[in-house]
N, C-alpha and C positions, 0 to 999 in steps of 0.2 A: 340475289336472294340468299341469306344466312338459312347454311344448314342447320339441323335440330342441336348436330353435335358441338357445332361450332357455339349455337344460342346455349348452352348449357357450358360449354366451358368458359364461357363469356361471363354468365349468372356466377358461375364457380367462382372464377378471381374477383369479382365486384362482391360477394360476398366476404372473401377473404381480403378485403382493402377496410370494409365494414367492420370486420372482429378486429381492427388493429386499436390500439387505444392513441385516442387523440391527442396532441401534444399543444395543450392551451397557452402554454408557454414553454419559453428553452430552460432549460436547466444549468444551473450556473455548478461549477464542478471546480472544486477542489483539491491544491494536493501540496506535494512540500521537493524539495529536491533529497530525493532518497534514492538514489543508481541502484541497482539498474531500473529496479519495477517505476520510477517518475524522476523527468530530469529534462534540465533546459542546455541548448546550446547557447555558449558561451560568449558564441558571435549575433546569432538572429534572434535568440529567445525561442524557438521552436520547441515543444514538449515533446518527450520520446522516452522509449522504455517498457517494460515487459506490461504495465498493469496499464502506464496511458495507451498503448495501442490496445489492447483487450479493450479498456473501456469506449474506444473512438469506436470498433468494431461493432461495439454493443450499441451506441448508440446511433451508427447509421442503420444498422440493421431491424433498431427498434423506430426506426423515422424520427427520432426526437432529435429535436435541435438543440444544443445545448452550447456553451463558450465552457475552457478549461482557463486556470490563473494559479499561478506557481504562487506561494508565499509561504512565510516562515508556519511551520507546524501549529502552533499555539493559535496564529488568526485564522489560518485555514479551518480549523477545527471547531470555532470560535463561530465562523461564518455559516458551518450548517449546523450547526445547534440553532441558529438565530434566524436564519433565511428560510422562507418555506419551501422554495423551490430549489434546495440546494443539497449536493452531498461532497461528502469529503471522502479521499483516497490517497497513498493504500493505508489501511485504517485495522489494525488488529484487535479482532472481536475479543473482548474479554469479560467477565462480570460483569464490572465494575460499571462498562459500559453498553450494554446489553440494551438497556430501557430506554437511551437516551436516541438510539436512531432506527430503523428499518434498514435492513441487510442487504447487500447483492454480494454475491459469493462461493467459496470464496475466489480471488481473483487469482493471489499466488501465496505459496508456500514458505515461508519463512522461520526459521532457525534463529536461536538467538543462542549468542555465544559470547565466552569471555576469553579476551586477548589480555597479552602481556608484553614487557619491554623482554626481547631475546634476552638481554643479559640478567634479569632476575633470576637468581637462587631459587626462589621461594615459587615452589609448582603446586598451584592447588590444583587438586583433580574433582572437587566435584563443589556445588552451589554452598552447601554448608561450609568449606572452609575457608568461604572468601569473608565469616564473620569481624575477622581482626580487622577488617583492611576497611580500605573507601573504594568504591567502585564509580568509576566516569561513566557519565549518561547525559541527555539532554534534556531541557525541560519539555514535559507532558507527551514524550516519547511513551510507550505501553513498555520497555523492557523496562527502562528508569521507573516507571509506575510499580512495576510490579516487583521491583526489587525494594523500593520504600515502604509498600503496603507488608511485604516478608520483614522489615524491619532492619534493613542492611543500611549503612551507613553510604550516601549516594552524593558523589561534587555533581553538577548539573551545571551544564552547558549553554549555551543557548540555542547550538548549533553540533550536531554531533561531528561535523566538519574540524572542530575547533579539537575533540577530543585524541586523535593520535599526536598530534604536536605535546599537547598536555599530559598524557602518558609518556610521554621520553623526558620531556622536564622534570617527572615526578609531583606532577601536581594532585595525584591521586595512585593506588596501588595497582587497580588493572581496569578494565573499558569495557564493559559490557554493550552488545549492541547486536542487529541482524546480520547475521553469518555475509550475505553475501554487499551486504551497502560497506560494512568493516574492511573487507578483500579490496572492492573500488576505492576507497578513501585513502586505505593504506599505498596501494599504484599509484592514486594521483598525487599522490605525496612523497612520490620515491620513496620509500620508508620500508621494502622489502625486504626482508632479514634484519629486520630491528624491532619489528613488532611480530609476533607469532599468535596463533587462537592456541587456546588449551585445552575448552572442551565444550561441548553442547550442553546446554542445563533444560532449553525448553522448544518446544518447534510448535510451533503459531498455524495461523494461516489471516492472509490479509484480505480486507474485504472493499468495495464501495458501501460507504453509510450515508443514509438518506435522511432529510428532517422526517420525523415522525408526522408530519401532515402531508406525505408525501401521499396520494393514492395507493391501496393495496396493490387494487390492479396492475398498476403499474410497474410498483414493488415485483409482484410476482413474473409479471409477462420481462423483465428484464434476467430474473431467474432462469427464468426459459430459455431465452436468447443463449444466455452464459453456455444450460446444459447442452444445447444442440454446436454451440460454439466448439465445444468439448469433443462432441460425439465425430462431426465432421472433419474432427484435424486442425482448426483453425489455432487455436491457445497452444496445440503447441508446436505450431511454425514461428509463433509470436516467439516464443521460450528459445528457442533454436538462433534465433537473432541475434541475442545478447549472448551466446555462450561462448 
């Protein structure tokens, strides 16, 4: 015979299996190789990284099923604009793009900075006096955007990967890009004490962006997840990983 207590904390969780929102299909989840926040191994293809484990986190814990797929920037981006069940990561909120998707956020924190070749003379100290010059970026990157939209003369890449090789040939005068994908590239490049940052112009924050026929509900109850992710410690053992 069930006691009273045990039929009521029974009701309790079966209630609370009821308030979860349903997951009519997976969501297909996008992203690009940007270290540390999303990145594949070399050998298996395995995803890893400060924002794809937030979001794997987020989404066992939200019951949705969903598959993640590395690709260049531009199709990724490309694919949750167009898909409905799809969003793209890590993705910096800015105006420009504001209207074009539903938010989760944000995931992490990111800085954008302008590097130089160690041996240049020529030290700008802040965003206005990099007007003489070209600045390296990639295509449909948010720092590259938002240096072209200010009116700065921008070489574009296709791969920001491509870009500290291209600043030591002098293929442009300095490399604007996230504080810390700039640090990783630079390492994986051996290229330590030949490229130096100069200075911070702007500090971000990146997000998951969802197609705008994405459910509110949904929308929001992954909000949620994030805050309590927050609250409990989780995001930042994620963080402590990669340091």
């Amino acid at each position: 015979m069930i006691s009273f207590k045990r039929k009521t904390a029974c009701l309790c969780c079966f209630s609370l299996l009821l308030a979860l929102p349903l997951s009519a299909s997976a969501l297909n989840l996008y992203t690009e190789e940007y270290p540390p926040f999303n990145m594949s191994d070399a050998k298996t293809g395995a995803l890893s990284g400060i924002s794809v484990d937030k979001v794997v986190m987020l989404m066992q814990r939200a019951n949705q099923a969903y598959s993640i797929k590395s690709m260049p920037w531009t199709r990724s981006y490309q694919m949750a604009l167009q898909q409905e069940h799809s969003c793209v990561f890590s993705t910096t909120r800015t105006p420009e793009r504001e209207a074009q998707f539903q938010w989760v956020g944000p995931l992490v924190h990111n800085n954008w900075v302008v590097f130089a070749r160690a041996d240049d003379s020529r030290v700008p100290k802040q965003l206005e006096d990099l007007r003489p010059y070209v600045v390296g970026g990639y295509q449909n990157d948010a720092v590259a955007e938002f240096l072209k939209h200010n009116g700065f003369e921008v070489d574009l890449a296709m791969n920001d990967a491509d870009n500290p090789r291209k600043l030591l040939h002098k293929r442009f005068d300095f490399w604007a890009t996230g504080e810390m994908l700039g640090t990783w590239l630079i390492q994986r490049s051996h290229l330590q004490g030949q490229i130096v940052p100069l200075f911070t112009f702007k500090q971000t924050d990146m997000y998951l962006a969802c197609h705008l026929k994405m459910p509110a509900q949904k929308i929001t109850y992954f909000n949620q997840i994030l805050r309590q992710m927050e609250r409990d410690g989780s995001t930042q053992a994620i963080e402590r990983k990669y340091r």
